[in-house]
Residue, then its C-alpha position, 0 to 999 in steps of 0.5 A: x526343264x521340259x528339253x533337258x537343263x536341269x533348273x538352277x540350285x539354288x534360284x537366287x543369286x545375289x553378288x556385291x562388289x568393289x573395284x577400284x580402278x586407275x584411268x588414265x584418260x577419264x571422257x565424258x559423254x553425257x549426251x552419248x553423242x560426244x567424247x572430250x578427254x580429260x588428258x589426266x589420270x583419276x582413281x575410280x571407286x565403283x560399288x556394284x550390288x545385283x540380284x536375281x531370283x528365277x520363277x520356274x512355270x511346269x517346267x517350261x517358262x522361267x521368268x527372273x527379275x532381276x536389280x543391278x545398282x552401282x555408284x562411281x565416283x572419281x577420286x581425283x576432285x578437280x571438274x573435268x574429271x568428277x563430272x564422270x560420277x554417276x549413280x545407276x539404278x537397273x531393274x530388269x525382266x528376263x524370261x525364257x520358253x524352253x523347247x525343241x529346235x529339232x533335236x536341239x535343246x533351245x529356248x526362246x528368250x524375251x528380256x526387258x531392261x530399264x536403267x536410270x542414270x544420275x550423273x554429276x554433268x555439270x561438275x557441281x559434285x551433286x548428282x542430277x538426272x542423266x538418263x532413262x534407257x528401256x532396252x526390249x530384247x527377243x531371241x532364241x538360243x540354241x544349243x550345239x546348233x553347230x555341233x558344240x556350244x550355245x549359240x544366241x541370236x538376240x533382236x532389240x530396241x532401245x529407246x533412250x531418254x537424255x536430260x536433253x531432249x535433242x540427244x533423245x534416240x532410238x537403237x534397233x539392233x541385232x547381235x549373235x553369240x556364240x560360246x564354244x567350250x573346247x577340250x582341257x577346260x578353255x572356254x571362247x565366246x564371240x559376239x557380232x553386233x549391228x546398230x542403227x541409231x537415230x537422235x533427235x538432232x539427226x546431226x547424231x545418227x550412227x550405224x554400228x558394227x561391233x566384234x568381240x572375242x573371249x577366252x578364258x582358261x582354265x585354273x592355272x598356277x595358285x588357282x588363278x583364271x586368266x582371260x583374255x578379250x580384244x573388240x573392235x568397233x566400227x561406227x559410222x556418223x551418217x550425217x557428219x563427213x567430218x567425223x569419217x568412219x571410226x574405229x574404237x580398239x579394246x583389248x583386255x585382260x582379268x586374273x581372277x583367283x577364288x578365295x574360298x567361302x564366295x570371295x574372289x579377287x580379280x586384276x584387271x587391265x583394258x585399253x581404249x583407242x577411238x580412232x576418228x578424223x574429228x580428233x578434238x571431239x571424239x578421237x582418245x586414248x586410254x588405259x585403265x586397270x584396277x583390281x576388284x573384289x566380289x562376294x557371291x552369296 
């Protein structure tokens, strides 16, 4: 490209995967307003297949669309938990305008994203309309903007559409991210983001604060990648005292080893915690953990 990156070889990139995960603690969220527990564990089955191709305009605009789908399904069949299967459908538009910010390598970057949910809600083991959520980001990304790394700065608006028109919302957000290679292979990434949500019924209305930090390092022993996370997440119920702030905790942790020939299997393990003075409606725990494994072509 015109301000340095050489263009992706090859420009497609296509990934399959299967994962199966034990949760301890499945929760539904239909409305994406509300948590219940189901205070028993489940195997959790999850395909995924996505793809990308990238367009390249004289050498200043890549444009990539891109298709996501997955299929989750509970594998313990009693309502309160297989009312969690879902069906995800999720086109998406990402492009990029490379240029200069001074000196620095930079590209101004506009994605949209669409993703249509089917949801087995009503616990009738028949998948039916969940969500339609349209996601329009704007942002520059830098390059050794503070001396090494990449850093991002992302604004957007999300508009979602419930099969209840009462949870029906409206997000506007911004985040910042920044990734940091480090001598001897280590890589860490960190994000910060801020949300405002409004719902129909405003009885919903959140602001958000989120942190996030990443490391992954290098190969170890048997070529196995070890990396390592923790998020914290600050919400806010403006119009519900009785919720208080809450605080969601997520640890986590992947070994990835490479197989050979685009195969790759992973360990995975995170915990949730969502900290609330509303215990029945919105306060949990849980764990879950499960191994997956990916071909990329």
């Amino acid at each position: 490209m015109r301000n340095g990156p050489p263009p992706p070889v090859p420009p497609y990139f296509l990934r399959a995967a299967q994962d199966f995960t034990y949760d301890t603690n499945p929760v539904f969220a239909a409305t994406e307003t509300t948590n219940s527990a189901a205070k028993q564990g489940s195997m959790v089955s999850k395909s995924d297949a996505f793809g990308r191709y990238t367009f390249f305009y004289k050498n200043i605009l890549t444009i990539s669309p891109e298709l996501r789908t997955n299929y989750t399904r509970y594998l313990k069949r009693v309502p309160a938990i297989y009312r969690n299967d879902n069906w995800v459908l999720a086109p998406a538009l990402r492009t990029a305008y490379e240029h200069s910010l001074g000196e620095k390598q930079a590209s101004t970057i506009a994605d949209f994203d669409y993703t249509y949910s089917n949801r087995d809600r009503n616990a009738e083991s028949k998948l039916v309309f969940n969500s339609r959520i349209s996601t329009y980001t704007l942002g520059e990304r830098v390059v050794n903007l503070i001396g090494v790394g990449e850093t991002t700065l992302r604004l957007r608006h999300r508009t979602l559409d419930s099969f209840d028109n009462n949870f029906d919302s409206k997000t506007n957000g911004a985040n910042v991210e920044q990734i940091l290679p480090r001598a001897g292979g280590q890589l860490y990434i960190f994000n910060l983001g801020y949300d405002q949500t409004r719902v129909n019924n405003t009885l919903y209305d959140t602001n958000t604060l989120f942190l996030r930090g990443d490391v992954i390092l290098p190969a170890m022993k048997y070529g196995i990648i070890p990396q390592f996370g923790f998020g914290v997440t600050f919400t806010d119920p403006l119009n519900n005292s009785a919720r208080g702030l809450e605080k969601t905790l997520n640890p986590s942790v992947r070994l990835a080893k490479p197989l050979g020939n685009g195969f790759r299997v992973s360990l995975h393990g995170d915990y949730m915690e969502n900290q609330s003075k509303d215990t029945v409606n919105y306060a949990y725990k849980k764990t879950f953990y499960g191994m997956e494994l990916e071909y990329v072509f």
